[in-house]
C-alpha positions in Angstrom: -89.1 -98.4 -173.6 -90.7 -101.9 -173.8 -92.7 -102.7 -176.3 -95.3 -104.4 -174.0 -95.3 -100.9 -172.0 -97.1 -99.0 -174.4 -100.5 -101.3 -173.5 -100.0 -100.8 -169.8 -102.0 -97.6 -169.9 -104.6 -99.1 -172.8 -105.0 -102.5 -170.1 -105.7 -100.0 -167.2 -108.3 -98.1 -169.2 -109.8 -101.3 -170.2 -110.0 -102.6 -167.3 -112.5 -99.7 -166.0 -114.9 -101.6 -168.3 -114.5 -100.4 -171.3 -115.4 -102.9 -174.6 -113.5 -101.2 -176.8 -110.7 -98.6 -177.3 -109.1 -96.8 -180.4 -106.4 -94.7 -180.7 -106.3 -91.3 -182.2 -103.5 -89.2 -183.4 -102.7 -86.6 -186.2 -100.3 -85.6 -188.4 -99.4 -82.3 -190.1 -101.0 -79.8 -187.8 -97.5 -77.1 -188.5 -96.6 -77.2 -192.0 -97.4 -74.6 -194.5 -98.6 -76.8 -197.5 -100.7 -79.4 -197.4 -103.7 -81.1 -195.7 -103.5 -82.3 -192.1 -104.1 -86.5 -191.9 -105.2 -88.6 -188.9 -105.5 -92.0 -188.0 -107.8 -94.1 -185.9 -106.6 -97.5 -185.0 -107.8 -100.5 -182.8 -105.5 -103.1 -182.2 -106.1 -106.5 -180.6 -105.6 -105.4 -177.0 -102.6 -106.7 -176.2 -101.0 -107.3 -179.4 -97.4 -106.1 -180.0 -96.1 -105.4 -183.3 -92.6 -105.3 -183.2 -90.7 -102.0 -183.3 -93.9 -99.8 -182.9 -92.7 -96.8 -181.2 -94.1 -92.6 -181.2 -93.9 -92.0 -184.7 -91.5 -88.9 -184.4 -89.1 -91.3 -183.0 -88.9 -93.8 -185.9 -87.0 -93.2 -189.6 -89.3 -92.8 -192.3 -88.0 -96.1 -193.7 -88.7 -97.2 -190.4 -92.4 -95.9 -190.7 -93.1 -97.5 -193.8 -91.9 -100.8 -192.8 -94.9 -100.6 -189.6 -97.7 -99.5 -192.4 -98.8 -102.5 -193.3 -98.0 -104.5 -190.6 -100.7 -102.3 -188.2 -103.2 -102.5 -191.1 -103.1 -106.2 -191.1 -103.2 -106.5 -187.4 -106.1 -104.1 -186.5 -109.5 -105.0 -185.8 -109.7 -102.1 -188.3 -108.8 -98.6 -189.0 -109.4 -95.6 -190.9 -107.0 -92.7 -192.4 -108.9 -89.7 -193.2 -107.3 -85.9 -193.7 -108.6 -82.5 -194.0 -107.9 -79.7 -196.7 -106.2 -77.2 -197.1 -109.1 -75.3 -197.9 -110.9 -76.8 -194.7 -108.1 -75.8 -192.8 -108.5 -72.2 -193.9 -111.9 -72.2 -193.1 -111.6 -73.6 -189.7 -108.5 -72.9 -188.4 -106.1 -76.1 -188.2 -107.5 -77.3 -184.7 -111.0 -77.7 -185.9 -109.7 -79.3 -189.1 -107.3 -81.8 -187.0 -110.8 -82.4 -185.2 -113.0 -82.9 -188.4 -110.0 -85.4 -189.7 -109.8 -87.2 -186.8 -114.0 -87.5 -186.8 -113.3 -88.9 -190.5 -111.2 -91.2 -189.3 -112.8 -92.3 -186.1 -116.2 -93.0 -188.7 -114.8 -95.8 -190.7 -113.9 -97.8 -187.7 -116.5 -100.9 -187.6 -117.4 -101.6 -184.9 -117.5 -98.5 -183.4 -115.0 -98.3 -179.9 -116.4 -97.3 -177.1 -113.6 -94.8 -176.4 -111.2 -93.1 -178.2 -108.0 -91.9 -177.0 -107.0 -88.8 -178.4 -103.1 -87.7 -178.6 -101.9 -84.6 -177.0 -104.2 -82.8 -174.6 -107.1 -81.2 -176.5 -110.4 -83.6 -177.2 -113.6 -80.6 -177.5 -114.3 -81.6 -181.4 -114.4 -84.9 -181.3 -117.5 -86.6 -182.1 -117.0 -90.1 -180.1 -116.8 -90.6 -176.0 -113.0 -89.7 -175.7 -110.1 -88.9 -173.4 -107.1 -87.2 -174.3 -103.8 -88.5 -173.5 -100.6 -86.6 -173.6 -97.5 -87.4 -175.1 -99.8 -90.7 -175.7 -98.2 -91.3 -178.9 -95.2 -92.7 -177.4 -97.5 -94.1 -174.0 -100.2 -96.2 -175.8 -100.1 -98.9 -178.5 -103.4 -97.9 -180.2 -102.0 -94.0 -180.6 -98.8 -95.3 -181.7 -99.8 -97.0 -184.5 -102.5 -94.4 -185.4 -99.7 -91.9 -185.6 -97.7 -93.9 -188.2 -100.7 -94.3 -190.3 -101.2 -90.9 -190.1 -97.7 -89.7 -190.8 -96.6 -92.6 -193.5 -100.0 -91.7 -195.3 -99.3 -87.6 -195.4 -95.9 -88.1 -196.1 -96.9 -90.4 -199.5 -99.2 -87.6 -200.3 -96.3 -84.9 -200.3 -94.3 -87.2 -202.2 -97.0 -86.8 -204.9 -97.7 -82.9 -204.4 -93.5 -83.0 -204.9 -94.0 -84.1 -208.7 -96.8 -81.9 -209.0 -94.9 -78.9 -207.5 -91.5 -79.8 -208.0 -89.9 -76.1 -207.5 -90.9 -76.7 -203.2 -89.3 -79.8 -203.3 -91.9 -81.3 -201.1 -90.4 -84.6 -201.2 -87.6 -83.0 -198.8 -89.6 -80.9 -196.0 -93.3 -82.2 -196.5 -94.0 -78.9 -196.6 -92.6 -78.1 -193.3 -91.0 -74.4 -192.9 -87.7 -75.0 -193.6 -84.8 -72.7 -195.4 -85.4 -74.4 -198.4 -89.4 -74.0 -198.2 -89.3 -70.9 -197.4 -86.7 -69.3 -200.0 -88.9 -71.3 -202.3 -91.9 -69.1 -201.7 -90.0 -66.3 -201.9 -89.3 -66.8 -205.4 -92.1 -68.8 -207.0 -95.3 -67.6 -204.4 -97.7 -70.1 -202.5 -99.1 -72.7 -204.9 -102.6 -74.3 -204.4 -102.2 -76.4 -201.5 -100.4 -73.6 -199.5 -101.5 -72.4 -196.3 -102.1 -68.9 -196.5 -103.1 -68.5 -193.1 -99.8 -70.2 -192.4 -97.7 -67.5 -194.5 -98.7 -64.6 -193.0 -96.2 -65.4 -190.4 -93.6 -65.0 -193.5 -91.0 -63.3 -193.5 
């Protein structure tokens, strides 16, 4: 995919009038461990950072490398997240919501759309449309989801030293073997999940 693609659905949106648009996008909805982040990005409409691509498609060296670059280059953006104990109190799709809310609040000035990956938009605070697979579709959503993803991920890295029998650094608290067989013999630790484990086996 072309780079200049991924604004071909932002420049159609745009052109219905709209001042302007941020992109949305989450990360950390599935694992067992940890706090889900989002992202909130406006970029210069039209602006191409080189190599931006759907987050799940890039390395995580990758990823890091683009971090900076989209901070520098957006008209602004904000990286929020939601706890594990938030998530436990509203189930993980309200928490994704309240997160992305969070991060949708520290954009200044305030877009006058956001667009929200994947296909579900009934908590979120701002005028919004949802747009599916948009992560790898719109420039905006792209670079929100590696904010979002390169900001969780550092966050693991720092749960890893503080939890280093999960070995965090490795899964991100993802359900792997290895996560897994870890619970089994040490037991959830404080920023587990437990709605998540009762899936366990």
């Amino acid at each position: 995919m072309n780079n200049a693609d991924l604004w071909e659905l932002e420049n159609e949106i745009y052109d219905e009038g709209f001042t302007l648009l941020c992109g949305v996008d989450e990360a950390g909805r599935g694992p067992l461990a940890g706090p889900v982040y989002a992202a909130a990005v406006i970029l210069p409409r039209g602006y191409l950072i080189e190599g931006l691509n759907d987050s799940k498609k890039l390395t995580e060296k990758k990823r890091e490398a683009l971090f900076d670059p989209i901070c520098q280059a957006a008209v602004s953006y904000g990286i929020a997240r939601a706890e594990v104990e938030e998530i436990e109190e509203l189930n993980i799709l309200n928490a994704t919501f309240l997160a992305m809310n969070r991060a949708i609040a520290q954009l200044s000035p305030v877009p006058a759309l956001a667009l929200i990956d994947g296909n579900r938009n009934t908590g979120i605070t701002l005028p919004s449309r949802t747009i599916i697979k948009g992560d790898g579709r719109c420039a905006d959503i792209a670079a929100a989801s590696v904010l979002a993803k390169v900001s969780r991920d550092r966050y693991m890295l720092e749960m890893a030293e503080k939890y280093p029998e999960y070995h965090f650094e490795a899964h991100k608290g993802y359900g792997t073997a290895a996560h897994y067989a870890a619970l089994r013999e040490f037991g959830p630790s404080p920023i587990h999940r437990m709605s998540f484990l009762k899936k366990m086996h």
